[in-house]
Kinemage of the C-alpha trace (Angstrom):
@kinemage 1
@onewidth
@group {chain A} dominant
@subgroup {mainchain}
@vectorlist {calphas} color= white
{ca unk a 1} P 15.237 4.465 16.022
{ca unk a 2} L 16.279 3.048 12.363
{ca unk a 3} L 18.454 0.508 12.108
{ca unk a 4} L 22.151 1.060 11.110
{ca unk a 5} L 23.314 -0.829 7.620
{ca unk a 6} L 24.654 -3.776 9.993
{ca unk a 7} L 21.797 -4.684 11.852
{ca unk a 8} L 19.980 -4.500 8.830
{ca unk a 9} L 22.136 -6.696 7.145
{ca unk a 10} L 22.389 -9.423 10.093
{ca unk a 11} L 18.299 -9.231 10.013
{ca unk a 12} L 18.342 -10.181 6.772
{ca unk a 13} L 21.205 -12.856 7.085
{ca unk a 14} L 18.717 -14.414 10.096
{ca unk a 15} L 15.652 -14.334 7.397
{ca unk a 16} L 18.074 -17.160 5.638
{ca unk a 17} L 19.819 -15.011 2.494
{ca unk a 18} L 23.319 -16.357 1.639
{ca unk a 19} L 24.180 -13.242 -0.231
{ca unk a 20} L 23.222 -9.964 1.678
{ca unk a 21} L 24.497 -6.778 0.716
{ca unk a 22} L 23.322 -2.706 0.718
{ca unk a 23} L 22.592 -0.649 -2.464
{ca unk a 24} L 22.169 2.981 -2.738
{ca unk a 25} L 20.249 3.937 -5.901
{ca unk a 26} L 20.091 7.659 -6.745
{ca unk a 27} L 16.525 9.815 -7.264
{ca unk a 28} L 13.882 8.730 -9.531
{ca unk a 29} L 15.837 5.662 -10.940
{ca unk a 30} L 13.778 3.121 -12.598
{ca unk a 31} L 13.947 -0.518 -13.520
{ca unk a 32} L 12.019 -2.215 -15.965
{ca unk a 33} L 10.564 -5.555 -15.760
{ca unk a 34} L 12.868 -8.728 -14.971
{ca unk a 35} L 12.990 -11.235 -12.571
{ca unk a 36} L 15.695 -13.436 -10.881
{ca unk a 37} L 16.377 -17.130 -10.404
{ca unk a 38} L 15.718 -16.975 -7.006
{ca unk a 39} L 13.826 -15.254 -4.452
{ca unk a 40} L 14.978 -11.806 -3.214
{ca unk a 41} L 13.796 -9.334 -0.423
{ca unk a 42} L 14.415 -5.687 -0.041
{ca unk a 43} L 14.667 -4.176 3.370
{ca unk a 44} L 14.515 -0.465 3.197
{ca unk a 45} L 16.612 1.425 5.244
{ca unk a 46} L 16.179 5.388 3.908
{ca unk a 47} L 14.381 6.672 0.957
{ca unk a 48} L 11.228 5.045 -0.744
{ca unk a 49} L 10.573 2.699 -3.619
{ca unk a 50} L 7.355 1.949 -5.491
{ca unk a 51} L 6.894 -1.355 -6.644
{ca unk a 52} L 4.490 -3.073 -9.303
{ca unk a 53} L 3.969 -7.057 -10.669
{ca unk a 54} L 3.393 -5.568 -14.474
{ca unk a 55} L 2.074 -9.053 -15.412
{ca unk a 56} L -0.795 -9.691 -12.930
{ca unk a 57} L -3.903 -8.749 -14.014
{ca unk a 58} L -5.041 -6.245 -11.885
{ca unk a 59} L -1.460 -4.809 -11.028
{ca unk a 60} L -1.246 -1.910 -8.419
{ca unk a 61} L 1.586 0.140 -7.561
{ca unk a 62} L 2.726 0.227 -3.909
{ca unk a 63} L 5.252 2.099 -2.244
{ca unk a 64} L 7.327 1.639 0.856
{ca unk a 65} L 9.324 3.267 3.053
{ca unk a 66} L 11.954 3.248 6.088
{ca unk a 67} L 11.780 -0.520 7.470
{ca unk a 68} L 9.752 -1.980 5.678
{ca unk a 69} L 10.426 -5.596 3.855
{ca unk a 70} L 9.258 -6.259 0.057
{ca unk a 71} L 9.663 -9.840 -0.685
{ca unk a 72} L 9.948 -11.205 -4.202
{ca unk a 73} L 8.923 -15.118 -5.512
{ca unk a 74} L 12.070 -16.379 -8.104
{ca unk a 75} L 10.727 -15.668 -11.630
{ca unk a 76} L 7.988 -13.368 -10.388
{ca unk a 77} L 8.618 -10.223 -12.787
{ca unk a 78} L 8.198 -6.930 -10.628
{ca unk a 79} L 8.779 -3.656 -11.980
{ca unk a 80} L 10.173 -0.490 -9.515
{ca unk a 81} L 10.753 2.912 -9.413
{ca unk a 82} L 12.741 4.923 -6.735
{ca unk a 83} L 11.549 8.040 -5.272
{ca unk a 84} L 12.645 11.739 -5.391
{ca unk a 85} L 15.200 11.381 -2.579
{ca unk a 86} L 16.432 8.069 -3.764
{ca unk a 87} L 16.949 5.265 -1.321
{ca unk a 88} L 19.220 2.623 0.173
{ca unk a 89} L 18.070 -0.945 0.919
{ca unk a 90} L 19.244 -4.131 2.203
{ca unk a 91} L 19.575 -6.875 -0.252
{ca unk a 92} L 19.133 -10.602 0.269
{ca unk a 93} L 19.013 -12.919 -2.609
């Protein structure tokens, strides 16, 4: 059974993130390359994002999916784009 937004949210409160919060983005949205200070993990709760360090050398793509966790190093530059049905995730920075 998939989490509801609140468990989700403690989870990710108990994984040590001070700032926690849930974003919706809508279908195929895209972000460029960046980075932030510090580090950040995504814990998807519906929908699917694909994910990609443009700066390593031999960069893949991957994509995840209901429950899963993507973290990101501070200052690592990732790249992601958000599938057809768009998707909500748990934030923690």
């Amino acid at each position: 059974m998939a989490k509801s937004r609140k468990e989700a949210e403690n989870d990710v409160r108990s994984w040590g993130f001070g700032h926690v919060f849930t974003w919706t983005d809508g279908p195929n949205a895209h972000y460029p390359p960046h980075k932030h200070s510090g580090n950040t993990t995504h814990l998807v709760l519906n929908g699917s994002i694909t994910y990609t360090y443009p700066n390593d050398p031999a960069a893949t793509k991957e994509t995840i999916g209901p429950g899963a966790r993507w973290d990101v190093d501070a200052n690592k530059v990732h790249e992601v784009w958000v599938g057809k049905e768009g998707c909500t995730y748990v934030i923690g920075e």
